[in-house]
N, C-alpha and C positions, 0 to 999 in steps of 0.2 A: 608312696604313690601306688605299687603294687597294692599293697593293704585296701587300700580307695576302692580301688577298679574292681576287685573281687567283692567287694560290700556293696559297690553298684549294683555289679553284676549278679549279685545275691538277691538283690531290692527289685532288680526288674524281674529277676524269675519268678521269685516270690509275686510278683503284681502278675505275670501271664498266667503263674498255674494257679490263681486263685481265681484269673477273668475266665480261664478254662473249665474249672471245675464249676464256675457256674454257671457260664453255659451250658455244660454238660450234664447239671439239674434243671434247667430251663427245658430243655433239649430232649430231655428223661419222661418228662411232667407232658409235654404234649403227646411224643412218642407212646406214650401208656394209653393215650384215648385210641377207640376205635381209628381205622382210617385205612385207606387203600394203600399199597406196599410203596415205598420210596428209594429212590437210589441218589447216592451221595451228591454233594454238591446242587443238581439238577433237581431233587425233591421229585415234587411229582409232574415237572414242566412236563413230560414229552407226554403226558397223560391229559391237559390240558391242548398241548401243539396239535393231539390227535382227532379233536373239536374244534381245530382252526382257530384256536387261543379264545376259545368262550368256555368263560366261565360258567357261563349258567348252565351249558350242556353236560358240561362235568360235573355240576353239582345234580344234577338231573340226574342222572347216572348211578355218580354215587351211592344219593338215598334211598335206591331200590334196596340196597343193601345195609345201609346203616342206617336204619329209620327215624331214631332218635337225635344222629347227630354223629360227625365225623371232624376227624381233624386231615389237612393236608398242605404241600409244603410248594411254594411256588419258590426256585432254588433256596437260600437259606431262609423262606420268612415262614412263618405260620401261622396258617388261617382254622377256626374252627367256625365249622358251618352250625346251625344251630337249627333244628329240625322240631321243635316240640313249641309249644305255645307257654309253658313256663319257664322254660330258658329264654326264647325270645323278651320274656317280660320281667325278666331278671336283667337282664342289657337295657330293654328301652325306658321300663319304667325308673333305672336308676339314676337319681343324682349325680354321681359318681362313675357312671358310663356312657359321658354325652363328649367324648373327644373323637371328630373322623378319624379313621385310620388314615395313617402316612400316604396312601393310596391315592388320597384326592388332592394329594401336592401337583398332579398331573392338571388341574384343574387351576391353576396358583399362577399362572400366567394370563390367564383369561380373567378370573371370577377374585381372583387375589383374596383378600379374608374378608368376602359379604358373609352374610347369614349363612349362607350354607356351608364355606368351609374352615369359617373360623370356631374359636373354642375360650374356654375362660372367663376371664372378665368382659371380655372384648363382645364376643357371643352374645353374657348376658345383658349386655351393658343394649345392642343394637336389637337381642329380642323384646324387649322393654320397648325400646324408642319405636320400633314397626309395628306392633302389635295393635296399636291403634288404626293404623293404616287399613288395615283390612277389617275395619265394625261393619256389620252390612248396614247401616246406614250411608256409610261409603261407597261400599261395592256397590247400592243400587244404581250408583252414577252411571255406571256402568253396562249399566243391559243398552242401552241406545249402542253403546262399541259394539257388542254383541251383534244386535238386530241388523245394522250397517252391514256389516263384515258376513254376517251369514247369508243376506240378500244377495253379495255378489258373490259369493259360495252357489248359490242358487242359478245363476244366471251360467254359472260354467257347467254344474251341474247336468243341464237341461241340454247343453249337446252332446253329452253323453247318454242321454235318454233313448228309450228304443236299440242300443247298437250293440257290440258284444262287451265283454267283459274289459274292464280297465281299472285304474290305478288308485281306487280312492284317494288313502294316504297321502299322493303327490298334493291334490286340492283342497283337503282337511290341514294340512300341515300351513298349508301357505296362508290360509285363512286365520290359525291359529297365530303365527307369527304377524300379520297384520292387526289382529286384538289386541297382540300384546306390547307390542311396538306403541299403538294408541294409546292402550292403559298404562304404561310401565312409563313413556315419555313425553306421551303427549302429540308424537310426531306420526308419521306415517310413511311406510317404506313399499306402500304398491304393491308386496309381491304379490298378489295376485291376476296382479296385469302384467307385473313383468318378472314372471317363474326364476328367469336367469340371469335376475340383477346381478352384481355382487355383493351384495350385503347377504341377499338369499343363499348365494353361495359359501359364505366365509361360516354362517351358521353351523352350515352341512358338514365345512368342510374341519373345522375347529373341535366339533363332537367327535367325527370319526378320529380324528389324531390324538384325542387326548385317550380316548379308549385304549388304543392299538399300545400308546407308549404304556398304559396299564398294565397290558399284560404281556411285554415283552421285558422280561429284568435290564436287558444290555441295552435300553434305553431309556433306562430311567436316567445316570448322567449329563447333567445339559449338553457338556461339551461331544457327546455321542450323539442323543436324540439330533440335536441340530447341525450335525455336518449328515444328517439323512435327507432325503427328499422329504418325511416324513414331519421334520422341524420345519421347513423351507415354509413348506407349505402350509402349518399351523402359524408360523408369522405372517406371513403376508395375511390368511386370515384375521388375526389378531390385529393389525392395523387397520383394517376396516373396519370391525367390531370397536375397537376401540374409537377410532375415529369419528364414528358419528356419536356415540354416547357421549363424547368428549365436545363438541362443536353442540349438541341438544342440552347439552347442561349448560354452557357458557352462554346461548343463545336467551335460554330461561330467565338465569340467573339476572339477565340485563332487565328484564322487563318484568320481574318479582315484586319490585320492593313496595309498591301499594297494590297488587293485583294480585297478589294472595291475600293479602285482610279484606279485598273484596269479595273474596272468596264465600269467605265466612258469613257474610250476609245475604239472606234470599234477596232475590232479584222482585220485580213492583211484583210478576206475574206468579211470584211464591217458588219459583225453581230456584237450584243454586245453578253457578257454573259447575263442570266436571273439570274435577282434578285429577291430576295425572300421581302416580307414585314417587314421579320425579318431584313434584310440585309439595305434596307431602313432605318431602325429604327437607325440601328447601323451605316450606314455612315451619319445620321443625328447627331450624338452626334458626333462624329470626327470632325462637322463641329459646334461645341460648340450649341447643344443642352442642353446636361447637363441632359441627362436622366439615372437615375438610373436604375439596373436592374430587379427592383421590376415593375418600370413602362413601362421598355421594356414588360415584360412577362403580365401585365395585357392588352396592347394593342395586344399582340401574340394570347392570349385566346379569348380574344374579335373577334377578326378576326376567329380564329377558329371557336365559336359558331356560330357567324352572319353570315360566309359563308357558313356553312355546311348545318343547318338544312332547313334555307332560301330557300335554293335554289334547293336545294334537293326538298322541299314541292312543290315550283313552277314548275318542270320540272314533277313531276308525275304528279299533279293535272292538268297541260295541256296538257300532252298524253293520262290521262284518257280522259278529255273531245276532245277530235280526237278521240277515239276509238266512242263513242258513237256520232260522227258529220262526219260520213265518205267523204260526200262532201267536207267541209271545208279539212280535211287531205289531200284530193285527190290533192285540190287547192293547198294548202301550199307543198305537195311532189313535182309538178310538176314546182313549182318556184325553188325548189330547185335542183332540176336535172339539169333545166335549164341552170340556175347558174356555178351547178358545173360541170358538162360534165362528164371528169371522175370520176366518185366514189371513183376510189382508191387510189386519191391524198387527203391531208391533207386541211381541210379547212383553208381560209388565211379571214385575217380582211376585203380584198377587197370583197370578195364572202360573209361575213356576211352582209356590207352596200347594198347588192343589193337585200337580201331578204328581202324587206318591206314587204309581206303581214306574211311569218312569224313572225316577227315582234308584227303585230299586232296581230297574234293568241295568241302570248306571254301575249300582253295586256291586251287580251280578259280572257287569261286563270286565271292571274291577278287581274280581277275585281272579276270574279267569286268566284275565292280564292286564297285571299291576303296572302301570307304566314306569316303575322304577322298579328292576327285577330282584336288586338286591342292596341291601345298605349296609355299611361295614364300621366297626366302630374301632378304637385300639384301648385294650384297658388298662387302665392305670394302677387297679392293684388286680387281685388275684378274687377270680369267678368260681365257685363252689358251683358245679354240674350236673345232672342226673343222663349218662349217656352210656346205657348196655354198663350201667355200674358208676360207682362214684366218682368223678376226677373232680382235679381243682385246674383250671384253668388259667396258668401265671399271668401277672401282668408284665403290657409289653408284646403280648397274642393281638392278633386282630382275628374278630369276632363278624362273623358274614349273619346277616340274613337275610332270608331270602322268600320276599310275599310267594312270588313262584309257584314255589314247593311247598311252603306252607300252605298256599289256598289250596290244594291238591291235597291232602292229606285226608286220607278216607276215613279216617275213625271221627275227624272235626266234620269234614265236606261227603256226605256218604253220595256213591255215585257223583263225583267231584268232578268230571269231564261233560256232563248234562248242565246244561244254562238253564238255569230254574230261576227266576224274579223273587218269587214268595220265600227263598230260603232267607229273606229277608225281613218279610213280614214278624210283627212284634213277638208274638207269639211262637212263631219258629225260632227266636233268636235268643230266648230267655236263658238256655243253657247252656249256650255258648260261651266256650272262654273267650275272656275281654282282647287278647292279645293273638285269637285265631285269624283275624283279621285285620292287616295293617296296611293298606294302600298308598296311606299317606304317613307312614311309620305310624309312632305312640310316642306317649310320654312327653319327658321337653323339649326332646328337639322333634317334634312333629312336625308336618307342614305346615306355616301359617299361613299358605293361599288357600287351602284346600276349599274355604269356602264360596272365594272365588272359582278354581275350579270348578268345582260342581256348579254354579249358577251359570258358568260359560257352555260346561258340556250339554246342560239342559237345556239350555235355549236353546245353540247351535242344534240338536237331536229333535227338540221337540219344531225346530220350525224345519228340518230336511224332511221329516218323516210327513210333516203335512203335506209338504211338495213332493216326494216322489215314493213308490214302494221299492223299496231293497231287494234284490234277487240274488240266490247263489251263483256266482260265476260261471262254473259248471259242474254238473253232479261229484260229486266226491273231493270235490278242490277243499284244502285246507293249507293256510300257509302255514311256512317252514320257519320258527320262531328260533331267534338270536338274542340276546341278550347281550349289549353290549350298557352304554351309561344309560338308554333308556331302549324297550323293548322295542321290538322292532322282527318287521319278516326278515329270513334269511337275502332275499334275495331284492329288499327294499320297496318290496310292493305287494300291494294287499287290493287281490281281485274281489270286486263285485261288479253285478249290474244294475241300471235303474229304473224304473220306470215312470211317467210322470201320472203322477194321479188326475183324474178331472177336476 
């Protein structure tokens, strides 16, 4: 029996000091890459704690100093930032580097495994089945959600015209989330008439909680997160979120079963009906998809997140910068009048294709501020580097990047802080790395709205800028940028003024 226990006891050492000694090369292999100093256990949290637990400001920071790329430790985990346009595209454009990092398990209660945080078979099985969803022969259903939804964008607008400065953001955001409430289900949730719903609310308040349990370790634990106020409050969110997508898909589902094959046929007057993504989802299973209704709704949510906040960030963050680039505005109004002649017809897909330099202000507005500041991936085997020297980056690292800093990067973006248009034009963009630019990530797991995106922000852009001119706030105002799941000012509001045109 002695003999036993000692041969146990031999088998479990032997299994600690061999799980030791490879952590202790796991450990080794980051430890060798550049990176800011760390202290035990803690890593480089209190270096983070001292940005108010953002991320992006620390990585901001950072790469004044490690230009090419750093590594750092949120208590025992590690992240390497990736700073250069070939490392970036050695992660995005890989086959083999398309798994989120463990990170967006924060997201797994809300969004569960849609498109955005699932991986695998699963991934590819649902980028397949969606991909058709988004042909713009589809999305052009779509400009009438658009033209609705920014008319009464307008209408709120215009009492803020003439007065001082206030909150764009607030009434771009609300607008976006009624778009996509339309487009994503078909249904319609007001916020624009009514700011303080609680559906508007739960949006808000579901983002900010899943961030904050990001980057605090001692809540990642369910049984911690949720005996905090901080849980409390993202369930009660999450039964509203959930609730109406749950009650919109059974509502559907009743009234599907000949009125999606009608779908498919033009109507006497040559139009089709407009289908919702929800509506997609459900004449894909009629055609033996085989989707359950757990995975209808986590794709339904998904679309809602990804379209609302997205896109909402992108359209203020580039009418802020028009307010404060009056020339450039002036340019981009005047393609658009052009374009449209009269004002008080409904913008069509053909008058989108013609405003290229809008367009590029979008682009431009884009690089500046990417609505998603940073994307993180976890790799599975081992990433060969070039960072102030050779590492190998083990698998089992999560890997950050971050549009951010990269659209900032002066040797790619020269004079990178100036809103330029043209840096887009063909010609300027011939020698650009393919990978200096990613708004909407790269490679396979890229966005696959983004073409909606873009068709929403121009419309919504190209029909505000008919109706009012943009003015800076006040001389020298510039907001205080936070980076949390999607960018955002520090202090949740993004000043301009307006004015209404004749």
């Amino acid at each position: 029996m002695d003999v036993l226990i000692v041969l146990l006891g031999g088998l479990l050492l032997l299994i600690l000091t061999t799980l030791a000694l490879k952590r202790k090369a796991f450990v080794d292999k980051i430890n060798a890459m550049p990176g800011p100093p760390c202290v035990p256990i803690l890593g480089n949290l209190l270096g983070i704690a001292k940005h108010n637990f953002e991320v992006l400001a620390t990585v901001v920071e950072q790469q004044r100093e490690f230009t090419k790329g750093f590594r750092f430790w949120i208590a025992s985990f590690p992240y390497v930032i990736l700073n250069t346009p070939d490392s970036v595209e050695a992660v995005l454009s890989s086959v083999h580097h398309i798994d989120k990092s463990p990170d967006y398990s924060t997201l797994h209660p809300w969004l569960r495994f849609g498109l955005l945080t699932s991986t695998g078979a699963k991934w590819h099985a649902r980028r397949r089945l969606l991909t058709p969803t988004f042909h713009f022969r589809i999305l052009d259903q779509f400009l009438p959600v658009f033209n609705r939804n920014t008319a009464v964008l307008v209408k709120k607008l215009e009492k803020e015209a003439g007065r001082e400065a206030f909150n764009l953001g607030h009434y771009v955001h609300l607008c976006a989330l009624d778009t996509i409430c339309e487009s994503a289900m078909g249904t319609t949730v007001h916020a624009q008439e009514d700011s303080n719903s609680e559906y508007v609310q739960a949006v808000k308040t579901a983002c900010c909680k899943a961030y904050m349990r990001l980057v605090k370790p001692w809540l990642y634990p369910d049984a911690t997160f949720y005996a905090t106020p901080y849980g409390w409050s993202f369930s009660r969110a999450l039964k509203v979120l959930h609730g109406l997508t749950t009650s919109v898909i059974q509502k559907r589902k009743g009234i599907h079963t000949e009125e999606l094959l009608k779908i498919q046929q033009p109507a006497e007057d040559g139009t089709k009906l407009r289908v919702a993504f929800l509506d997609q989802l459900l004449l894909a299973n009629q055609n033996g998809a085989g989707l359950s209704d757990m995975d209808i709704q986590e794709e339904v949510d998904t679309f809602m997140f990804e379209g609302h906040d997205t896109t909402g960030t992108a359209i203020t963050f580039t009418l802020y910068a028009l307010s404060v680039n009056p020339k450039v505005q002036e340019m981009a109004y005047q393609e658009i009048t052009s374009v449209m002649g009269d004002k008080t017809r409904d913008i069509t897909n053909q008058d989108l294709a013609q405003m290229k330099y809008l367009e590029r202000v979008i682009k431009e507005g884009l690089r500046l501020y990417p609505s998603v500041p940073v994307f993180l991936r976890s790799l599975k085997r081992d990433l060969p580097l070039e960072m102030d020297g050779k590492h190998v980056v083990p698998a089992g690292t999560t890997v950050v990047v971050c549009p951010y800093v990269l659209h900032r990067t002066e040797s790619l973006w020269p004079d990178p802080e100036r809103f330029d248009p043209d840096r887009f034009l063909p010609e300027n963009s011939v020698d650009r790395h393919a990978f200096a630019y990613v708004p909407f990530s790269a490679g396979p797991r890229n966005c696959i709205g983004q073409k909606y995106a873009m068709m929403e922000m121009k419309c919504m852009i190209a029909r505000l800028l008919m109706e009012f001119r943009f003015l800076e706030a006040y001389p020298g105002y510039k907001p205080k940028i936070a980076g949390e799941l999607i960018l955002k000012s520090r202090d949740d509001k993004l000043l301009v003024r307006v004015q209404k045109r004749d």
